[in-house]
C-alpha positions in Angstrom: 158.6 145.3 107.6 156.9 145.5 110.8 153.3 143.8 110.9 150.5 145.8 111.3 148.7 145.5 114.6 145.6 142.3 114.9 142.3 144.3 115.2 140.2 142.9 117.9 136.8 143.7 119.5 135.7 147.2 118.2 138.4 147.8 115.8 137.2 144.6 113.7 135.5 145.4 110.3 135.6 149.2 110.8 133.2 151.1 107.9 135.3 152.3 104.9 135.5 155.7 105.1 139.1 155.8 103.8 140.7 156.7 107.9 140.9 153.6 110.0 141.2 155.9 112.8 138.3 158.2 112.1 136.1 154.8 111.5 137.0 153.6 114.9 136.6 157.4 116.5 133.3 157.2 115.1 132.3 154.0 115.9 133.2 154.6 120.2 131.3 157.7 119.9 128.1 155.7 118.5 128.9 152.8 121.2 129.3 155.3 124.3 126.0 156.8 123.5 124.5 153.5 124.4 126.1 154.0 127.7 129.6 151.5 127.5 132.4 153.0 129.8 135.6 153.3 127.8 137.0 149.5 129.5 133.5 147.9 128.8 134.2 148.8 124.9 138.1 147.5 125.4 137.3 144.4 125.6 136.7 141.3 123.4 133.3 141.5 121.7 131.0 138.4 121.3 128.1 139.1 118.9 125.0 137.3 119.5 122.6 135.8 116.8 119.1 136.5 117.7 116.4 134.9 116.2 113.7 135.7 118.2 110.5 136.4 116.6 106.6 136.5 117.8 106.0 134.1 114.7 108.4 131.5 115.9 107.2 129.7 119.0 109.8 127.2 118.6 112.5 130.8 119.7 109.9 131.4 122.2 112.6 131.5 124.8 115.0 133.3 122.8 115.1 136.5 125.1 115.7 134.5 128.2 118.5 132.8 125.8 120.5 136.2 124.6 120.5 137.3 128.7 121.7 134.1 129.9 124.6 134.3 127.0 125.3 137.7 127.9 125.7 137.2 131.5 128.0 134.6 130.5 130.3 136.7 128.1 130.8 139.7 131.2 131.5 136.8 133.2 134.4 135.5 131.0 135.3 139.2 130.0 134.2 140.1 126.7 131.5 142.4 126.2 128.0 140.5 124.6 125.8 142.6 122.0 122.9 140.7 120.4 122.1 140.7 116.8 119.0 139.5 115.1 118.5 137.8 111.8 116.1 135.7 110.1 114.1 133.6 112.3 112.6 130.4 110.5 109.3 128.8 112.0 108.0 125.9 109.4 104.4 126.7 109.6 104.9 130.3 109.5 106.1 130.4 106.0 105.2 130.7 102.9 105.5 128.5 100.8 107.8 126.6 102.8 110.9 127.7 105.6 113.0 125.8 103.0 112.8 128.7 100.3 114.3 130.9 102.8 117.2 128.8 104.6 119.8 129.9 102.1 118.4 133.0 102.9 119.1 133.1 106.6 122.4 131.6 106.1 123.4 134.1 103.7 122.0 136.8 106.3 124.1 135.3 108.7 127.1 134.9 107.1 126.9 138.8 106.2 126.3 139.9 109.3 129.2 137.7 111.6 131.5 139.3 108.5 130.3 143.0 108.9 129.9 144.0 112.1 133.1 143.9 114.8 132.8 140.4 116.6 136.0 138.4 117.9 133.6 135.5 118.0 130.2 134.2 118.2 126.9 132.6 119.9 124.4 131.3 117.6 121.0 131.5 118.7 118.7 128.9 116.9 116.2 126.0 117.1 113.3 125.7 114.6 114.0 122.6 111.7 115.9 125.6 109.0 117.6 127.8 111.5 120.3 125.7 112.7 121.3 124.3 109.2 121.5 128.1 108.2 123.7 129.5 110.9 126.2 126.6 110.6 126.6 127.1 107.2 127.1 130.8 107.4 129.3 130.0 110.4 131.0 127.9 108.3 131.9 130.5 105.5 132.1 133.2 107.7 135.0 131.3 109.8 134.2 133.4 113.0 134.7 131.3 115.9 131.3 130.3 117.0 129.5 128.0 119.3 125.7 127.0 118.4 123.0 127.6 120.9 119.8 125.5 119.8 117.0 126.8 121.7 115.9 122.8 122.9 112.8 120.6 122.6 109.1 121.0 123.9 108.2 118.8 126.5 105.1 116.1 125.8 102.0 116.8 127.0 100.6 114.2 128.8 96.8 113.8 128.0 94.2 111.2 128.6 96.5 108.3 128.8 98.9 109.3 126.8 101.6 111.5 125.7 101.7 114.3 122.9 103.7 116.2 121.2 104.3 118.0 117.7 104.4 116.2 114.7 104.6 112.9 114.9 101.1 112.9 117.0 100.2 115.8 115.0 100.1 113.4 111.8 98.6 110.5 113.3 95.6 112.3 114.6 95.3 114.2 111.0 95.0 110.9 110.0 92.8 109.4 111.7 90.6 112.5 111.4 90.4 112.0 107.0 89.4 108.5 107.7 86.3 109.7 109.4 87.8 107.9 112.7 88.4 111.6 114.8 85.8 113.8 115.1 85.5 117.7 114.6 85.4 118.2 118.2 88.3 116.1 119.0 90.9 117.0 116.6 90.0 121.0 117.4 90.2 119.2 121.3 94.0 117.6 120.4 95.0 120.9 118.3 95.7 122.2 121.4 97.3 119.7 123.3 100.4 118.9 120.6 102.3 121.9 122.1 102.0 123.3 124.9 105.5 124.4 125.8 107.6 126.4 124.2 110.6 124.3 122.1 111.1 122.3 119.1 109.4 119.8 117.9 109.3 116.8 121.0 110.0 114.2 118.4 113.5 113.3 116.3 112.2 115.2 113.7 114.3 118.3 111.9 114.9 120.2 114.8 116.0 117.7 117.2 117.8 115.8 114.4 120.2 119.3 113.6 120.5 119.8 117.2 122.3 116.4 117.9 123.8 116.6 114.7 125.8 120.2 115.6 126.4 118.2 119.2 128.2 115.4 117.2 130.2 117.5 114.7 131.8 119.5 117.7 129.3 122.7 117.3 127.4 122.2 120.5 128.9 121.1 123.6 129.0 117.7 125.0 125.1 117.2 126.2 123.7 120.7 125.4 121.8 119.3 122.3 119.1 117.9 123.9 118.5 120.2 126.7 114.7 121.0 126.9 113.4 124.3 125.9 112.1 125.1 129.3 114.4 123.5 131.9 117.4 125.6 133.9 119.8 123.7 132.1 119.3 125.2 129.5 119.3 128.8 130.4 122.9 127.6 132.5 123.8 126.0 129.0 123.1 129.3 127.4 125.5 131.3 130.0 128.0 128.4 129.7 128.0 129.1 125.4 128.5 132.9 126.2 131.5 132.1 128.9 132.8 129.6 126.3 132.7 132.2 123.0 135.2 134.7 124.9 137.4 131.3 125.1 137.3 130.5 122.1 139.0 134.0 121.2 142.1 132.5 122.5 142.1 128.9 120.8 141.2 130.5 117.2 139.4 127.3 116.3 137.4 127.9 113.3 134.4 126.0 112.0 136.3 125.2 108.8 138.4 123.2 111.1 135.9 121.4 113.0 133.7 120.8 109.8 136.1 118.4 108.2 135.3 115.0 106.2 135.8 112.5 109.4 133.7 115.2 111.5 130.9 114.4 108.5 131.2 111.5 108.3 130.5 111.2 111.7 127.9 113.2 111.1 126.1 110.5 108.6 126.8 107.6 111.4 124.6 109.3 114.2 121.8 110.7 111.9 121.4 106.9 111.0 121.8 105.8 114.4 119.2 108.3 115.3 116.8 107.1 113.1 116.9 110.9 111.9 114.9 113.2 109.6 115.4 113.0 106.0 115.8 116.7 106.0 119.1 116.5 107.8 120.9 115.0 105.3 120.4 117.9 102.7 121.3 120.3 106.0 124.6 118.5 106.4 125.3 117.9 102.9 125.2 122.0 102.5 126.9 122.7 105.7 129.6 120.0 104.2 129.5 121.8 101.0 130.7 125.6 102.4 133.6 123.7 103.5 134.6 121.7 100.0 133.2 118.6 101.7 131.2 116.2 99.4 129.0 113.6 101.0 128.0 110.5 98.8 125.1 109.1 98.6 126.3 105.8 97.8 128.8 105.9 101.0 125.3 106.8 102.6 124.5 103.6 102.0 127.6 101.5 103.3 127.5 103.1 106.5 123.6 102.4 106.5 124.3 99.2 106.0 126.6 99.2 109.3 125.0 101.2 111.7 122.2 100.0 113.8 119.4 102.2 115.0 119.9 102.9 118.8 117.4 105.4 119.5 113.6 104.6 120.3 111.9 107.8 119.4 108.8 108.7 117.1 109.0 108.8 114.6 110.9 105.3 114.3 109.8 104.6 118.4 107.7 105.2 121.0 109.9 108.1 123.2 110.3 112.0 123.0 112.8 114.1 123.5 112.7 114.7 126.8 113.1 110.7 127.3 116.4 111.1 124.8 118.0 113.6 127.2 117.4 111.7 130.5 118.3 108.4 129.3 122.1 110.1 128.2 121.5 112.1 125.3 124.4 112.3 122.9 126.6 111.5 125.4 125.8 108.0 125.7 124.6 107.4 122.2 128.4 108.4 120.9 129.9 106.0 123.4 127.8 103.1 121.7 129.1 104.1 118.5 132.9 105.2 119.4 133.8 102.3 118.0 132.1 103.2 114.5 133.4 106.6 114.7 136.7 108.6 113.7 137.7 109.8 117.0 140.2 113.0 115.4 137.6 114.9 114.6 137.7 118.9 117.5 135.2 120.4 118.4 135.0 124.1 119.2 137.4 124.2 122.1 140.4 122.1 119.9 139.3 118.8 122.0 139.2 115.9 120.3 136.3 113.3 119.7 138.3 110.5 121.4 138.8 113.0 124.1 135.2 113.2 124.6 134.4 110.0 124.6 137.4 109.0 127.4 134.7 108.1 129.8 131.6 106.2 129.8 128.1 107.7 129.7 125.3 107.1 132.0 122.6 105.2 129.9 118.7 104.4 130.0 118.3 102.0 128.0 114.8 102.1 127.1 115.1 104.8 124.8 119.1 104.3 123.8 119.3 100.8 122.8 122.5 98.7 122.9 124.2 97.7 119.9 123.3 94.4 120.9 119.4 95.1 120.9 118.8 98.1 118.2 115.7 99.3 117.2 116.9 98.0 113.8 119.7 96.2 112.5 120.6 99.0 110.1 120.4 102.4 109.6 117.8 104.6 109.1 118.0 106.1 105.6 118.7 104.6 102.8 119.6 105.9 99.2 118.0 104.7 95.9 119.2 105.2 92.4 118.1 103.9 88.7 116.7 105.4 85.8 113.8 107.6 87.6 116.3 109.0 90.0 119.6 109.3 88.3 121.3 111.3 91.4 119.5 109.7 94.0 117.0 109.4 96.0 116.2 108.8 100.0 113.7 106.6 101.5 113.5 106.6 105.6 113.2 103.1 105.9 113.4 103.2 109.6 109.8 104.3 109.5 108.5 102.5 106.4 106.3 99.5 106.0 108.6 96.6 105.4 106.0 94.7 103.3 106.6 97.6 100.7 109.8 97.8 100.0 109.9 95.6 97.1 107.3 96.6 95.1 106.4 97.1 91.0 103.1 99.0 90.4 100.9 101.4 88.3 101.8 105.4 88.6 98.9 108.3 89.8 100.3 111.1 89.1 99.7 114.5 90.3 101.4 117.8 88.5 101.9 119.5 91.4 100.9 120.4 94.1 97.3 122.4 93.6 96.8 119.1 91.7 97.3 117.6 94.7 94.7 119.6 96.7 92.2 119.7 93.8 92.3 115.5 93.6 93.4 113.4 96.0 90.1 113.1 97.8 87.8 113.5 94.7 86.0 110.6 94.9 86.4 109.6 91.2 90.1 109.4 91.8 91.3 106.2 90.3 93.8 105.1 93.1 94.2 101.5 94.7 95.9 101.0 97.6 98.4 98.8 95.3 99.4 102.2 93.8 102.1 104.3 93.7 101.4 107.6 94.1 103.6 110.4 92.6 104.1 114.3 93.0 106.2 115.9 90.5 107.2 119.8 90.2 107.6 120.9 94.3 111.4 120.4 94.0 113.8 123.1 94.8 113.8 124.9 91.3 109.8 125.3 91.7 108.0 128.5 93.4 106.8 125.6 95.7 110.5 126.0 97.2 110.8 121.9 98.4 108.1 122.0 100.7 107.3 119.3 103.2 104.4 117.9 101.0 105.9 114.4 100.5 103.8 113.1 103.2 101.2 112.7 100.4 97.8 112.4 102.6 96.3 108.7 101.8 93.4 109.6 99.4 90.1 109.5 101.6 88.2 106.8 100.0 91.3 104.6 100.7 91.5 106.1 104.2 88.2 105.8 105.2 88.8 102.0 104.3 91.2 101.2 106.4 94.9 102.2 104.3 97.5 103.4 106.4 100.2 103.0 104.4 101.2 103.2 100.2 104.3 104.0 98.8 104.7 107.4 97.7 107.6 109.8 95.9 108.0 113.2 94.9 110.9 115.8 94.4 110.1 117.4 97.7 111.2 116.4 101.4 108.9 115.4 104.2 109.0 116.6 108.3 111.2 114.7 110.0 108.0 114.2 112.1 106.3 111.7 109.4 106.3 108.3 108.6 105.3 105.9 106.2 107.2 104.2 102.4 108.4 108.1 101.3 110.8 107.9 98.6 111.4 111.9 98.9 114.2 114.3 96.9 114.5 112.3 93.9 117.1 113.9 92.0 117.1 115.2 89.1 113.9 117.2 90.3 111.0 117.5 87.4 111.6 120.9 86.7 115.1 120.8 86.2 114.5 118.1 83.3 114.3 114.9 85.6 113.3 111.8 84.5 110.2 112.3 87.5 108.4 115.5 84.8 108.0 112.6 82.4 106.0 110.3 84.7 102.3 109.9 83.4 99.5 108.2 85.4 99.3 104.4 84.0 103.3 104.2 83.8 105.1 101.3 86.0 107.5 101.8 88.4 109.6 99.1 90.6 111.0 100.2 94.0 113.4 97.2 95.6 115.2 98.4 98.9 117.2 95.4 98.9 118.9 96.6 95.7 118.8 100.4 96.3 117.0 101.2 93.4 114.2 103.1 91.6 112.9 102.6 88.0 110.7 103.8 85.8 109.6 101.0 83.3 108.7 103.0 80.3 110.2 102.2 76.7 112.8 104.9 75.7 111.2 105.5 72.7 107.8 106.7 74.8 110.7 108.6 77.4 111.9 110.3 74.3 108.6 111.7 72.9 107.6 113.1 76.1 111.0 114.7 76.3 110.3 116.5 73.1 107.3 118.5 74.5 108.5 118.7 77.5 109.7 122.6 78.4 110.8 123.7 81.6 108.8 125.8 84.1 109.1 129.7 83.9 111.2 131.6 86.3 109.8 134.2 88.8 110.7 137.5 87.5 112.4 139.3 90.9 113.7 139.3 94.0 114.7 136.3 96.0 112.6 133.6 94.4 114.4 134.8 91.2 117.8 134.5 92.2 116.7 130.9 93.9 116.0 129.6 90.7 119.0 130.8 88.9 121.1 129.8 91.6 119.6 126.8 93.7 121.5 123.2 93.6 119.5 119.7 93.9 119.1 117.6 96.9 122.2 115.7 96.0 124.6 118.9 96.5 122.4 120.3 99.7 120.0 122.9 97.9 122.4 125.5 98.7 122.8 128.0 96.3 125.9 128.0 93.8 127.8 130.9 94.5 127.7 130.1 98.1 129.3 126.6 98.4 133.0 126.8 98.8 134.9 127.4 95.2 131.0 128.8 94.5 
């Protein structure tokens, strides 16, 4: 029985109109009215994820982006047409760009399915937008190389340097404890970004963006590129030249996302001193593949992996600093001897293949292992009885003097509680308290915001506090800093041990033994349970089908039927 012919280009995915033929007749007719000559639409066809948008100035440059990758596809012989799809800006959305990542990976996913594409560029950059197109890359199974748009550059400014949102924070700070005026803070508002980019910082964005670099999703020293510099319009044409390529190798995403390339993964986040949020990116990306991480294997690597990079949140440096010093390049040769070197990347090269040579290195800002920023990783997990699943403190940008700590509860419901309290000035809060938000975890119409970075009440402020311990349900930007236990797991409204919390109770945090109680009799646990009832689903739409369908922290706060076996 003779095979039936490999569609490529055009003939991909035709519309079901029950006549291949006719679908493909129709199709050239549509495309030739767009001006295509007859051997322009013959050849391989690279689509082109676009996630431009006038709310998103970290895709500012997007445009300049999708021409650069197009010149690059002619170039290599394919033929380039753009798509766009949901573009993700974190202060653009309500109530948080987290509610809709699932969203733009799902969006993606469809889309590299429907339309006729041999392969693919993925356009993204802003903290959500980068998780979501490798996870619909990942279920799709389109060869595809990821494009992140690149960092801001630091503005310098009366002595010093600033960027977004490390600097952001520390000024907001300052400004509740009455030590920033009006006039200043409106002054610095516009000084935290003044280029287009991500975030200048190893927050989110930059985090993903080495992240995709180490798994094999990114070329080799692309990662890190800033947003505004030729290389990165030359890296853009060299990601269009390399997605007609990659037509010929067939390497798939589902064979470069494997359990070595994640694990990998895990070694350089906590090496960077990374964002918190990564690790619920890569545990979904992981997931659309079958691939579980462990939090507990979190930990043992933690334990043996030294932070190397000098950035803020954890540092002093930016970005741009990162990429000069070496980038991802020299940071991997420090580690290669951490690493599984089997792993491809998009082009079927191996990591040990990669790594052959040695990098060029600054070491200011990418530490020897000799000389680390700290002796062990930056995250760490916690478990016990008020976080069953899990939980994740950044300990690379904690207060050591608080990691071992038992004290009284102040609990706020949520997060209007939150607004409505924290700086009343009858709050009873010490700075020997642990504060608590419950009910902004996934399952909630708060959608997992970024409110973790619970604001130091003002009277505490205003006296000099810097620095409590504090835990919610929700995440924090990878921007922040300070003792954050963030995604405890199970989350209050899904029946977590955190929706029983009451202001008064005790709770003991101990980093040195990875763990997180709540020191409340069972018998008082088990009253509370019993008039305890869980939060009432939005009736429609997408926030609906979130709250049937959304996982925890722990499993990536993908949604169920999209993980693999979903």
């Amino acid at each position: 029985m003779t095979e039936p012919p490999i569609r490529r280009g055009l003939a991909r995915n035709t519309a079901n109109y029950g006549d291949r033929d006719f679908a493909l007749y129709l199709r050239r007719s549509f495309a030739k009215s767009m001006g295509y000559s007859q051997a322009m639409l013959d050849r391989p066809v690279v689509g082109i994820v676009d996630t431009g948008s006038d709310y998103n100035n970290c895709h500012r440059t997007v445009p300049d982006l999708v021409e650069a990758v197009k010149r690059g596809v002619l170039a290599a012989g394919g033929l380039p047409l753009a798509f766009p799809t949901v573009s993700l800006c974190e202060p653009s959305l309500f109530p948080t760009s987290m509610h809709y990542r699932n969203l733009a990976a799902l969006d993606t996913e469809a889309m590299l399915k429907a339309q006729p594409m041999d392969a693919a560029v993925l356009i993204g950059g802003c903290d959500k937008t980068v998780p979501a197109q490798l996870m619909g890359a990942a279920s799709a199974d389109v060869p595809a190389v990821q494009l992140v748009t690149g960092p801001m550059l630091a503005t310098p400014f009366q002595g010093e340097r600033l960027s977004a949102c490390t600097d952001c924070r520390r000024y907001w700070a300052a400004y509740r404890a009455g030590k920033v005026s009006e006039d200043r803070i409106h002054e610095i508002e516009g000084r935290l970004a003044t280029t287009a980019g991500t975030c200048g910082v190893m927050g989110t964005a930059s985090t993903m963006a080495c992240l995709a670099e180490t798994l094999g999703m990114v070329p080799l020293g692309h990662g890190s590129i800033p947003a505004v510099h030729a290389d990165r319009l030359r890296a853009a044409e060299e990601a269009g030249a390399l997605a007609v390529r990659l037509i010929g190798n067939s390497v798939r995403p589902s064979q470069v996302i494997t359990p070595h390339a994640i694990e990998n993964a895990l070694r350089v986040l906590l090496a960077l001193g990374g964002s918190t949020n990564a690790l619920i990116h890569l545990t979904a990306i992981a997931g659309r593949v079958g691939v579980r991480v462990d939090l507990r294997r979190l930990n043992e690597l933690s334990d043996s992996t030294p932070v190397l990079v000098d950035l803020k949140p954890t540092g002093e440096g930016y970005m741009e600093d990162f990429h000069a010093a070496g980038g991802m390049p020299a940071l991997l040769w420090e580690l290669r001897d951490l690493l599984h070197h089997d792993p491809i990347d998009v082009t079927g090269v191996t990591l040990g293949e990669r790594l052959a040579e040695p990098a060029f290195v600054d070491r200011r800002y990418i530490r020897a292992r000799s000389e680390p920023v700290s002796p062990v990783g930056g995250l760490v997990a916690l478990f016990g009885s008020l976080a069953p699943r899990g939980a994740i403190l950044k300990r690379s940008a904690a207060t050591q003097s608080l990691f071992e700590k038992e004290a009284r509860a102040v609990v706020f419901d949520g997060l209007e509680d939150l607004a409505n309290r924290i700086d009343d000035p009858g709050l009873d809060v010490t700075a020997d308290d642990i504060l608590v938000l419950k009910n902004a975890g996934p399952l909630t119409p708060a959608g997992m915001p970024e409110a973790g970075y619970l604001p130091i009440p003002s009277s505490l402020a205003r006296a000099g506090v810097k620095d409590m311990v504090r835990m919610s349900d929700c995440r924090m930007s990878g921007t922040a800093f300070g003792t954050i236990v963030l995604h405890i797991t199970p989350e209050a409204a899904g029946g977590g041990p955190l929706g029983l919390v009451e202001s008064g109770d005790r709770i003991r945090l101990s980093v040195a033994h990875r763990s997180l109680d709540l020191l409340v009799p069972a018998e008082d646990l088990a009253r509370r349970r019993a008039a305890w009832s869980p939060p009432q689903k939005p009736q429609r739409g997408w926030d609906r089908l979130v709250a049937d369908q959304v996982l925890q922290a722990d499993e990536g706060c993908d949604l169920a039927m999209l993980r693999a076996g979903g």
